[in-house]
C-alpha positions as CSV (number, residue, x, y, z in Angstrom):
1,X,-26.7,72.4,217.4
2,X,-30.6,71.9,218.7
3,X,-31.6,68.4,217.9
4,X,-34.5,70.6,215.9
5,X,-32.2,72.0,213.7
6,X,-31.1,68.9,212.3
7,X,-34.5,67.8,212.0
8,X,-35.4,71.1,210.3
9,X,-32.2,70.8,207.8
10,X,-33.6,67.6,206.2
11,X,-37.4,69.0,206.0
12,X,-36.2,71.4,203.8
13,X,-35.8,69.7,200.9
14,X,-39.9,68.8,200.8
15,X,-38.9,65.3,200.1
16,X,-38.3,62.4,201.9
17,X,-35.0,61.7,202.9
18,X,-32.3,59.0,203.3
19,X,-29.0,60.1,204.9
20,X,-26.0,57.6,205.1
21,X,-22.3,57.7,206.7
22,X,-19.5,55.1,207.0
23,X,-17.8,54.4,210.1
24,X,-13.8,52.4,209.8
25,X,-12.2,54.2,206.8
26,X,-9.3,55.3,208.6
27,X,-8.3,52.1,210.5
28,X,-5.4,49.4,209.2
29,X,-8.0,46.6,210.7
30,X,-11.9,45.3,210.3
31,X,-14.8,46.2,207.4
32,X,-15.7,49.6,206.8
33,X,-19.2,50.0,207.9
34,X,-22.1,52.3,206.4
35,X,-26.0,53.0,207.4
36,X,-28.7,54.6,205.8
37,X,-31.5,56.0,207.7
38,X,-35.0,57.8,206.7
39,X,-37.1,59.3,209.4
40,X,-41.0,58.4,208.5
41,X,-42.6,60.0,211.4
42,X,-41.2,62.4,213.4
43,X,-42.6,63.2,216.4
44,X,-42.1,65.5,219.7
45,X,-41.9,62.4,221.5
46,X,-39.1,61.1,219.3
47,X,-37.6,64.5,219.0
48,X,-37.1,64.4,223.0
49,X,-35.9,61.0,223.0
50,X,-32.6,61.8,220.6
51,X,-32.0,65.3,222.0
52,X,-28.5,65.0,221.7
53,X,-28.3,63.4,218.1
54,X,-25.2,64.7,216.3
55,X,-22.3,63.4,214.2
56,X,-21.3,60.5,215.9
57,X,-17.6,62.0,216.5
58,X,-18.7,64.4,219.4
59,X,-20.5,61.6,221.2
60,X,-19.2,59.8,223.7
61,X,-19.8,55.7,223.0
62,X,-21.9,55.5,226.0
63,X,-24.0,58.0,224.4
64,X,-24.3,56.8,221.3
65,X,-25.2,53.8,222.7
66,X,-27.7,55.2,224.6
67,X,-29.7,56.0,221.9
68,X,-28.7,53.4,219.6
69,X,-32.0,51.4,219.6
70,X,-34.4,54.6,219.6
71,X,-32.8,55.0,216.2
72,X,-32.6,51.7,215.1
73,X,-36.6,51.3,216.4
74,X,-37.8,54.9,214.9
75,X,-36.5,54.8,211.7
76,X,-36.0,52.6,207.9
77,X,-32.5,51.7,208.2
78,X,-29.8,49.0,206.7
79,X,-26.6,48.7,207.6
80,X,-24.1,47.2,205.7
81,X,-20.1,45.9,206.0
82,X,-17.5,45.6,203.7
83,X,-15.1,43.0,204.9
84,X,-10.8,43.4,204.3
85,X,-10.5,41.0,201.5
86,X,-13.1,43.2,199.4
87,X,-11.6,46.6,200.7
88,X,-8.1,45.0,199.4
89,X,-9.6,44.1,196.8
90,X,-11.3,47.6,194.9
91,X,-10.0,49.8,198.1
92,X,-10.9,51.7,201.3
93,X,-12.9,54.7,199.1
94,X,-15.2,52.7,196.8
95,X,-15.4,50.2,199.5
96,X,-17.2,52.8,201.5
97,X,-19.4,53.9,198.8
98,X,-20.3,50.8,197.7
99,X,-21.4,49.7,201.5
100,X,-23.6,52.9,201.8
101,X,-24.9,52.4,197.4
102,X,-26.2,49.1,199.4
103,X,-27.6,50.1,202.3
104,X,-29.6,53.0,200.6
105,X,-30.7,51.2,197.8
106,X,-31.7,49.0,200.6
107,X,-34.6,51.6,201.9
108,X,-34.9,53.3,198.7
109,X,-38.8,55.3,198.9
110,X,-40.6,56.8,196.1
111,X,-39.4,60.4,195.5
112,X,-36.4,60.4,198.2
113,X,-33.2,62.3,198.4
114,X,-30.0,61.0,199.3
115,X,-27.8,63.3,201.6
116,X,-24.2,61.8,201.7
117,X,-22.1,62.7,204.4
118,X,-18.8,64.2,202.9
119,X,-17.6,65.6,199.5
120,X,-18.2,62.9,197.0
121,X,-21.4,60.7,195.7
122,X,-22.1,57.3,195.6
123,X,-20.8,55.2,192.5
124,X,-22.8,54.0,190.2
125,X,-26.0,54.9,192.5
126,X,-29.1,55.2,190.2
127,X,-31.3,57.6,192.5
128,X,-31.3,61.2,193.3
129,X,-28.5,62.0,195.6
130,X,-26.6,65.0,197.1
131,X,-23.8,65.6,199.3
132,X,-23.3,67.5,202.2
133,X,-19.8,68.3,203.5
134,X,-20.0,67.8,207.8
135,X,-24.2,66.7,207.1
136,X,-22.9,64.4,210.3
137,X,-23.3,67.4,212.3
138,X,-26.0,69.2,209.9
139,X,-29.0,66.4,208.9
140,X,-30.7,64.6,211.5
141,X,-31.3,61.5,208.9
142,X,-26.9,61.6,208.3
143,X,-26.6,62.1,212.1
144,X,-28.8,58.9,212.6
145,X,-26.8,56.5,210.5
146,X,-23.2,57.7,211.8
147,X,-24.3,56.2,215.0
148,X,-25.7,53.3,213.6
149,X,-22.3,52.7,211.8
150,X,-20.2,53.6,214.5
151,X,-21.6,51.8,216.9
152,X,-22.1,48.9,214.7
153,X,-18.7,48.6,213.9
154,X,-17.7,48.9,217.8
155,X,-19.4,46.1,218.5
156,X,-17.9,44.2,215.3
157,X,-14.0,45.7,216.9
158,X,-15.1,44.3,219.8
159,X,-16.3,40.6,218.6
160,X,-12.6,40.8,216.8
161,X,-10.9,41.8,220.2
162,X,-12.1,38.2,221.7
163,X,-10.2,36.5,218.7
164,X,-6.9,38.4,218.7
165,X,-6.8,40.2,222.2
166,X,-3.0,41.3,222.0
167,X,-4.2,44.3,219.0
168,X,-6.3,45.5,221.5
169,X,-9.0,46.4,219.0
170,X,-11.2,47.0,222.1
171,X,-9.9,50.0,222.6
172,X,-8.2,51.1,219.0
173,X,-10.7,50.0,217.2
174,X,-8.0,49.0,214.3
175,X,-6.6,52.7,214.4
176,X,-3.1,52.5,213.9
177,X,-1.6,53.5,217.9
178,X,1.5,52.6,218.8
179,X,0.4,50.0,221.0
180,X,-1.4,48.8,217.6
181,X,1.8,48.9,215.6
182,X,4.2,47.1,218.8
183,X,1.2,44.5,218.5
184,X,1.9,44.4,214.8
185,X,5.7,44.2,215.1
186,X,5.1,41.4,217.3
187,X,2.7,38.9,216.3
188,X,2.1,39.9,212.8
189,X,-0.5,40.3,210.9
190,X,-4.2,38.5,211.1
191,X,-6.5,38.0,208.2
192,X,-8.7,41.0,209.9
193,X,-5.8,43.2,208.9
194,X,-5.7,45.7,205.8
195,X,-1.6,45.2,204.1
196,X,-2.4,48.0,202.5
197,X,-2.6,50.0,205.0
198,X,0.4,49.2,206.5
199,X,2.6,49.0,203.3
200,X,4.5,52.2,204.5
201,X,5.1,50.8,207.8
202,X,6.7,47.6,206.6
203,X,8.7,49.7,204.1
204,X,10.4,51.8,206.7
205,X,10.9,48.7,208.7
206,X,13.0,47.3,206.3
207,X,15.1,50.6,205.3
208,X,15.7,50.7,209.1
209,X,17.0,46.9,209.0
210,X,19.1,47.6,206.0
211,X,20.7,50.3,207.6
């Protein structure tokens, strides 16, 4: 989709608008990670400079890298991390929300929507907001903080990596591959991990050393 599109999605409403996304729901290791992001000024100039904006997903990381700072520059953002002992605490869902409740209350303007990328609304959130199933690929302002999240929590993997090289977070991120899991099998768990996550795992492991 034409950068312009997305642009042209959030202009729309006639309001101003704050998208948000997470980035690390999925993985059995590290925070969960959300942004918010509202455009003030959009120019042609800025336009041209995140041509190839989209949902984070179908970038490559050396392109979402690329354009990384343009967003980070160009734009009212906060991002925000939930670390493991909170997400094991209340869990990986309202973990999420309550990481991107902070960051948009965060950069809250007079008058704004909220688009939230997915099918569900922030918790106990007290301002206008609406969600928008795939708005990563849709809104420019939800396209925006994707990449800030993702490529915020990259870094944040990769920080991790240095501590416990032998997960190989570099590279997994805290997905569950096998290489992640032998790792696991191996040398335990680290206090980056999420146990619940991985109570299904250790389950099995047992049943298969009982049998």
């Amino acid at each position: 989709m034409p950068v312009t599109d997305l642009f042209n999605f959030d202009k729309q409403f006639n309001q101003p608008i704050i998208g948000t996304d997470e980035a690390g729901r999925g993985p059995a290791a590290g925070g969960v990670y959300a942004a918010a992001v509202h455009f003030e000024n959009v120019t042609s100039g800025l336009i041209k400079d995140l041509e190839i904006l989209n949902d984070s997903k179908k970038l490559t990381a050396k392109k979402r890298e690329s354009i990384y700072d343009c967003i980070l520059t160009n734009t009212l953002n906060k991002i925000v991390c939930i670390e493991v002992e909170e997400i094991e605490k209340i869990n990986i869902l309202n973990s999420a929300l309550k990481a991107m409740n902070i960051a948009c209350s965060g950069i809250m303007q007079d008058g704004a929507l909220t688009l939230v990328d997915g099918n569900k609304l922030i918790r106990n959130y007290v301002y206008p907001q609406k969600y928008i199933i795939k708005g990563d690929s849709k809104s420019a302002s939800i396209a925006a903080a994707s990449i800030l999240a993702k490529v915020s929590r990259d870094r944040y993997m990769l920080e991790l990596h240095e501590e416990f090289p032998m997960y190989n977070w570099a590279k997994n991120a805290g997905y569950l591959t096998k290489e992640h899991v032998e790792a696991i099998d191996k040398y335990g768990l680290t206090k980056y991990h999420r146990p619940s996550f991985l109570k299904k795992h250790f389950e099995k492991a047992v049943q298969l050393t009982i049998c």
